[in-house]
TIVO-2410 file (N, C-alpha, C; in nm, 3 decimals):
# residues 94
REC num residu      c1      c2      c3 atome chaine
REC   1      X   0.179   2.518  -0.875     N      A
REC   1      X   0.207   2.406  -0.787    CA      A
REC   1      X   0.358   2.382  -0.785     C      A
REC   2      X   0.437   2.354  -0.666     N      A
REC   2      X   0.608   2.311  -0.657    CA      A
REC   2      X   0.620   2.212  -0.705     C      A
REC   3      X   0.720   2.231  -0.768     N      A
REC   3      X   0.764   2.130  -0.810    CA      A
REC   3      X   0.808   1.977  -0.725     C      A
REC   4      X   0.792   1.856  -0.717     N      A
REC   4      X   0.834   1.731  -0.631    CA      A
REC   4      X   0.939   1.744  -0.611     C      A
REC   5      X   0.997   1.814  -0.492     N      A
REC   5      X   1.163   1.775  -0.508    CA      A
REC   5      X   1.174   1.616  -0.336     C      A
REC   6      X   1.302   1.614  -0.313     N      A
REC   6      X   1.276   1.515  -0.234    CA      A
REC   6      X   1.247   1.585  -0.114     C      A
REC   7      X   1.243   1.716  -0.111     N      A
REC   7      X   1.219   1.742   0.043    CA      A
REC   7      X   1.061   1.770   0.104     C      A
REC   8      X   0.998   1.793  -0.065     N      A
REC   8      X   0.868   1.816  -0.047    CA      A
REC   8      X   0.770   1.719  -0.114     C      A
REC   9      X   0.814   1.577  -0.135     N      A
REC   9      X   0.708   1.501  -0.182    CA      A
REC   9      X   0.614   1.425  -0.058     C      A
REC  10      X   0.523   1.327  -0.071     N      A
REC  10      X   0.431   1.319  -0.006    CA      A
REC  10      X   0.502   1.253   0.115     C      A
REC  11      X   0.617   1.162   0.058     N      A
REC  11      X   0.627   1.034   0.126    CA      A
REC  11      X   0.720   1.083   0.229     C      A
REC  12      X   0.774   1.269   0.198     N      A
REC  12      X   0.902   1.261   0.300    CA      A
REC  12      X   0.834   1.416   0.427     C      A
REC  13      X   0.736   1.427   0.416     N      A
REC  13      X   0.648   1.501   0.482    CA      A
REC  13      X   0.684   1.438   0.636     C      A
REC  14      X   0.685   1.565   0.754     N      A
REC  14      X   0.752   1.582   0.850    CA      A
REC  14      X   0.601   1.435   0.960     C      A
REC  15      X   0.488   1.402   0.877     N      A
REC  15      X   0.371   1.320   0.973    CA      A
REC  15      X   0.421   1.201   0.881     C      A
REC  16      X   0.491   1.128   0.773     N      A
REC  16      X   0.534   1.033   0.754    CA      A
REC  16      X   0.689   1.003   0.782     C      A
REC  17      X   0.730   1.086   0.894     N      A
REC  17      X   0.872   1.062   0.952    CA      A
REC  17      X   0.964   0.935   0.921     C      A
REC  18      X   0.811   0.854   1.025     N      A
REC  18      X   0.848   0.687   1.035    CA      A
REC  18      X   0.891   0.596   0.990     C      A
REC  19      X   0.976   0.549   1.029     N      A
REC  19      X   1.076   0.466   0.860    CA      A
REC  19      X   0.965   0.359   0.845     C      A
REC  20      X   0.983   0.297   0.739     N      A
REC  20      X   0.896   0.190   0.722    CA      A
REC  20      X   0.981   0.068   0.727     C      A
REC  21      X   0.926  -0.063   0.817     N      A
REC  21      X   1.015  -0.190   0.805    CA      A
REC  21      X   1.086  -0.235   0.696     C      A
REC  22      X   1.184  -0.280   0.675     N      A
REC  22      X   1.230  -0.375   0.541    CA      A
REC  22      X   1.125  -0.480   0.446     C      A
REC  23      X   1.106  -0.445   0.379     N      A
REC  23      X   1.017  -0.474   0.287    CA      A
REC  23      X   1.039  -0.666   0.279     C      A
REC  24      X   1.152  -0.710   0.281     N      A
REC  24      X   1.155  -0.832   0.357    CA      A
REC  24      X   1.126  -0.886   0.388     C      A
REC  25      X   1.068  -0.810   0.504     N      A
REC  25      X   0.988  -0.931   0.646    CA      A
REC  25      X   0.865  -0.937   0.632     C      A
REC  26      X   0.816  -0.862   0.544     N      A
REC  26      X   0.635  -0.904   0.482    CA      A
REC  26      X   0.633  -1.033   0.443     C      A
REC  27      X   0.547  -1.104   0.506     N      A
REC  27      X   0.565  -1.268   0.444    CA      A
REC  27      X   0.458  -1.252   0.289     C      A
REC  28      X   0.483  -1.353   0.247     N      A
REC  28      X   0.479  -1.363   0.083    CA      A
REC  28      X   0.294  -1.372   0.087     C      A
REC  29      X   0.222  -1.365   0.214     N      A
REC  29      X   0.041  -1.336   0.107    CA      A
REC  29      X   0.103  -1.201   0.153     C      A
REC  30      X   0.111  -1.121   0.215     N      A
REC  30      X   0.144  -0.977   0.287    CA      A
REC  30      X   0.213  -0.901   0.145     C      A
REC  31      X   0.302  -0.996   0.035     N      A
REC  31      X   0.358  -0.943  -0.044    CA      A
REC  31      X   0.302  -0.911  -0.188     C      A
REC  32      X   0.215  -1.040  -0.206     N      A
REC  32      X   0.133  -1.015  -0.289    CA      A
REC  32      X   0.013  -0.930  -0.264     C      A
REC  33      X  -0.084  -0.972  -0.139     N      A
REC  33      X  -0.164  -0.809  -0.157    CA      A
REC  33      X  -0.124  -0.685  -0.187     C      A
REC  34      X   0.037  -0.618  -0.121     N      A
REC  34      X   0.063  -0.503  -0.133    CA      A
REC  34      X   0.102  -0.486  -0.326     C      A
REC  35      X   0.117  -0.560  -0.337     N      A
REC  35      X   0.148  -0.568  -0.497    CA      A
REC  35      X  -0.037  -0.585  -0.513     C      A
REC  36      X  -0.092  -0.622  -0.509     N      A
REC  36      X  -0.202  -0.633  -0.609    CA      A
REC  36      X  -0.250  -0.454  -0.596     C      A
REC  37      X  -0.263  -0.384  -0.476     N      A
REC  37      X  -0.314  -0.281  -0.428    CA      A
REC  37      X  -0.197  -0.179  -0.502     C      A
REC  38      X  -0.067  -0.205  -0.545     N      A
REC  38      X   0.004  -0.122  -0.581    CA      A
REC  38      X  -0.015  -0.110  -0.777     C      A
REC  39      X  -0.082  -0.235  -0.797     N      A
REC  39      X  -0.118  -0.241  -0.907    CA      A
REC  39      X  -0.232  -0.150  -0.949     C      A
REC  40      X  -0.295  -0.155  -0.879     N      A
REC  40      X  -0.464  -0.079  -0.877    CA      A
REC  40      X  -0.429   0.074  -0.840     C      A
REC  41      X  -0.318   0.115  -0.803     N      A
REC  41      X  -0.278   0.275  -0.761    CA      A
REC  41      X  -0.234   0.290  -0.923     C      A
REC  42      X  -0.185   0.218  -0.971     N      A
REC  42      X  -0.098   0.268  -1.129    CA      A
REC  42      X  -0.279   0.339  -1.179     C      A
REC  43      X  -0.336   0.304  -1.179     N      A
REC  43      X  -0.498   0.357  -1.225    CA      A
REC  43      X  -0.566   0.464  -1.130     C      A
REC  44      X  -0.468   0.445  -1.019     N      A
REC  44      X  -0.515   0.547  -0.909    CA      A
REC  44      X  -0.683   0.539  -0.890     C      A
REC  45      X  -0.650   0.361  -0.887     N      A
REC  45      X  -0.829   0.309  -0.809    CA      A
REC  45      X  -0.809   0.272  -0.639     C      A
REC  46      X  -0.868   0.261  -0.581     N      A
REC  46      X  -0.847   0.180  -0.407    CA      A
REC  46      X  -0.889   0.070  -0.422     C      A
REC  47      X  -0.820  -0.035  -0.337     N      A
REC  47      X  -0.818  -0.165  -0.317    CA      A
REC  47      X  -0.946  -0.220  -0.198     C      A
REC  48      X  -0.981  -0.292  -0.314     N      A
REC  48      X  -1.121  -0.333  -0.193    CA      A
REC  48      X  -1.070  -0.458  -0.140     C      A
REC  49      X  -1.086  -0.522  -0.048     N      A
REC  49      X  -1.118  -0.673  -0.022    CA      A
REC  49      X  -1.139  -0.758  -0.091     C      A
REC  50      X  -1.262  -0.720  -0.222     N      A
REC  50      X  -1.311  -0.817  -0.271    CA      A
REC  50      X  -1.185  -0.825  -0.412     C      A
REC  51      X  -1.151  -0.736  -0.441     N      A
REC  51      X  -1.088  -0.690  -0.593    CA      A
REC  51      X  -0.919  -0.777  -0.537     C      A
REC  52      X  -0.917  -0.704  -0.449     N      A
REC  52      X  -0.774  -0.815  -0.387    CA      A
REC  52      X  -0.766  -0.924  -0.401     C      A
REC  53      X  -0.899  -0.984  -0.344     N      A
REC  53      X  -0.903  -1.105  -0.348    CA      A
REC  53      X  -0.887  -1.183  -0.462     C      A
REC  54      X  -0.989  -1.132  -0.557     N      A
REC  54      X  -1.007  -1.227  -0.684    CA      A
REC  54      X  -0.831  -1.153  -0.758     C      A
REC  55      X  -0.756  -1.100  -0.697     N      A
REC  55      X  -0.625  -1.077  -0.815    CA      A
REC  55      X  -0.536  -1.111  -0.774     C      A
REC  56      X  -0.536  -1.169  -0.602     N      A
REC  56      X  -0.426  -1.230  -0.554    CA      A
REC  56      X  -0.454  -1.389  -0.583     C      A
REC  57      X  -0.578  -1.448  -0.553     N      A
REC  57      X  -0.656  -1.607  -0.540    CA      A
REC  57      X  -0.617  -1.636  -0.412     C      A
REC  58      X  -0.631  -1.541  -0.339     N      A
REC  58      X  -0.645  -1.551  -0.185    CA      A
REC  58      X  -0.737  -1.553  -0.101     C      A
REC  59      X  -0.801  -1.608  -0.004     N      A
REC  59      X  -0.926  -1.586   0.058    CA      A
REC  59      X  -0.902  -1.471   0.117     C      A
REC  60      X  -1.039  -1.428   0.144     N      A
REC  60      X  -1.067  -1.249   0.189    CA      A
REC  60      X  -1.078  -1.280   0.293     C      A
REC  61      X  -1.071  -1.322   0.368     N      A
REC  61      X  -1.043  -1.324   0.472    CA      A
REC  61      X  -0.884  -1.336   0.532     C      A
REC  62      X  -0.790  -1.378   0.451     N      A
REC  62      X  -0.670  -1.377   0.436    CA      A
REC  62      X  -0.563  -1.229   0.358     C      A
REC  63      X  -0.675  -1.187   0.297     N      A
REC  63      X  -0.656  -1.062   0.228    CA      A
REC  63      X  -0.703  -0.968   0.333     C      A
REC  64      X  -0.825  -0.956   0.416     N      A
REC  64      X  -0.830  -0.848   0.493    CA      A
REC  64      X  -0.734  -0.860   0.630     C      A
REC  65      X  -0.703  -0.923   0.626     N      A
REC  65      X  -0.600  -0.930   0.752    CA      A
REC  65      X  -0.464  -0.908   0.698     C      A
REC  66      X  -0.417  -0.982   0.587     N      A
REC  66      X  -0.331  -0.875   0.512    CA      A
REC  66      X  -0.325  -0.720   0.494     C      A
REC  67      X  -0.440  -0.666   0.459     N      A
REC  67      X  -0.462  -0.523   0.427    CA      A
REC  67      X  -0.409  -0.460   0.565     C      A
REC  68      X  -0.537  -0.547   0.636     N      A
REC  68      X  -0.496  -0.469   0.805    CA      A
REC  68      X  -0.362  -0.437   0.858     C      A
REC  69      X  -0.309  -0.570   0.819     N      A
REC  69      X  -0.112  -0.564   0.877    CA      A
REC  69      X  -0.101  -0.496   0.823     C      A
REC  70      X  -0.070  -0.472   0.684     N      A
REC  70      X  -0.001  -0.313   0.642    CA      A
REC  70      X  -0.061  -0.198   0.678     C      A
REC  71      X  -0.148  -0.157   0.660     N      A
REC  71      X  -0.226  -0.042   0.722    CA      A
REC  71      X  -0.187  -0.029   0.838     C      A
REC  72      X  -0.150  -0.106   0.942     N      A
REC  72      X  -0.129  -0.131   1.067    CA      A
REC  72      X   0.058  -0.084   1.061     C      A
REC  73      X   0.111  -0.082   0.985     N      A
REC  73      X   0.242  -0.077   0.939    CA      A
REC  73      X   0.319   0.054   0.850     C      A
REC  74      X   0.192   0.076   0.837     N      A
REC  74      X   0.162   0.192   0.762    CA      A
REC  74      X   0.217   0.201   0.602     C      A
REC  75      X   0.213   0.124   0.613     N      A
REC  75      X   0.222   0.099   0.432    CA      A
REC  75      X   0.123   0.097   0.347     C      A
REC  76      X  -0.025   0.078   0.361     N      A
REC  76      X  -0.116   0.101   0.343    CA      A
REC  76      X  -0.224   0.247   0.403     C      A
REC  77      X  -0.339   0.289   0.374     N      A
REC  77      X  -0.393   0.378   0.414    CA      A
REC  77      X  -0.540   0.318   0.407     C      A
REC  78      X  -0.616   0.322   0.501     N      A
REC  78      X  -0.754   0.309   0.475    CA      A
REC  78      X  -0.833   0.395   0.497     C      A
REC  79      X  -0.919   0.421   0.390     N      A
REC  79      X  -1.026   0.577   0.403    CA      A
REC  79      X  -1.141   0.485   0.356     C      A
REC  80      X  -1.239   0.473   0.419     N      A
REC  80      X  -1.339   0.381   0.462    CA      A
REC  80      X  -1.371   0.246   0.440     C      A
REC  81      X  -1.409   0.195   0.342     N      A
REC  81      X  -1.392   0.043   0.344    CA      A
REC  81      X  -1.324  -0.009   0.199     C      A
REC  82      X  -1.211   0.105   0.147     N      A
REC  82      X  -1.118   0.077   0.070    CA      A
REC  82      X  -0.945   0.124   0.112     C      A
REC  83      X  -0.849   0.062   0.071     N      A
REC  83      X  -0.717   0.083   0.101    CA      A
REC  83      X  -0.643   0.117   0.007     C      A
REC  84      X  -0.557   0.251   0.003     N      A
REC  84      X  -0.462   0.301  -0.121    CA      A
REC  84      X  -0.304   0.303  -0.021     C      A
REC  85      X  -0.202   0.337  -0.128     N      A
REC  85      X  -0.045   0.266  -0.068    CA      A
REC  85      X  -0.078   0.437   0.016     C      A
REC  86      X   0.029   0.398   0.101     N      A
REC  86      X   0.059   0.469   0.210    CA      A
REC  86      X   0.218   0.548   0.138     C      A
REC  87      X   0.280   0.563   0.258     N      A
REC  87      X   0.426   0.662   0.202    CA      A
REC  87      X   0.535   0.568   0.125     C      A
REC  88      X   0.590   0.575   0.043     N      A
REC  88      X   0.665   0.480  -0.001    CA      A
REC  88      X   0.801   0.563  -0.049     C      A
REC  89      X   0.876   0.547  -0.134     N      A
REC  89      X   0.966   0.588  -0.116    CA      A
REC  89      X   1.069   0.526  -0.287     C      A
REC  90      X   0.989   0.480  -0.370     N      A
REC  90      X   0.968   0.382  -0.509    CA      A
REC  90      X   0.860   0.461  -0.568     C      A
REC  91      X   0.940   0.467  -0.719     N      A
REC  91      X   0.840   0.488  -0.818    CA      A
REC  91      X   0.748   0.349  -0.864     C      A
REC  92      X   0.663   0.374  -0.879     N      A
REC  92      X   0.528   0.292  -1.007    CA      A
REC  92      X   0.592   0.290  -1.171     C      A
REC  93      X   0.629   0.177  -1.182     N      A
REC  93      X   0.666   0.114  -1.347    CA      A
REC  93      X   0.595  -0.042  -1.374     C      A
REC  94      X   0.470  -0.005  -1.375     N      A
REC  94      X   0.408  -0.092  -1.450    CA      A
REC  94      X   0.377  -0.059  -1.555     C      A
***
């Protein structure tokens, strides 16, 4: 297997071109879901709705529309009715 260099890791692949917005303008539930879901990648589990919910103390219904915006943003990925981080461009140090 190659080694990760920066030209061949996941996040810099020629179908994740797309820059991603300034991390910034995510308003603060938008900031904490992506943090709770980035928490749950350190275990390399997917983020459900429900698991979000109870780790942000956000209503899920406030959490799935969160999920959606990023996914929608592409900062997120959804592969069926769970969500893992999308391309990023930051290591995981939890």
């Amino acid at each position: 297997m190659p080694e990760n260099t920066p030209e061949n890791t996941p996040e810099n692949t020629p179908e994740n071109d797309r820059a991603l917005g300034d991390a910034q303008q995510m308003t603060g539930e938008e900031l904490r879901v992506y943090e709770a879901v980035a928490a749950l990648s350190v275990d390399q589990r997917p983020a459900s709705v429900d698991e979000v919910a109870a780790m942000t103390d956000l209503p899920a219904e406030t959490v799935r529309r969160c999920l959606d915006t990023l996914a929608e943003e592409g900062r997120l990925i959804l592969k069926g009715d769970a969500y893992h981080l999308g391309p990023h461009d930051w290591g995981l140090e939890y």
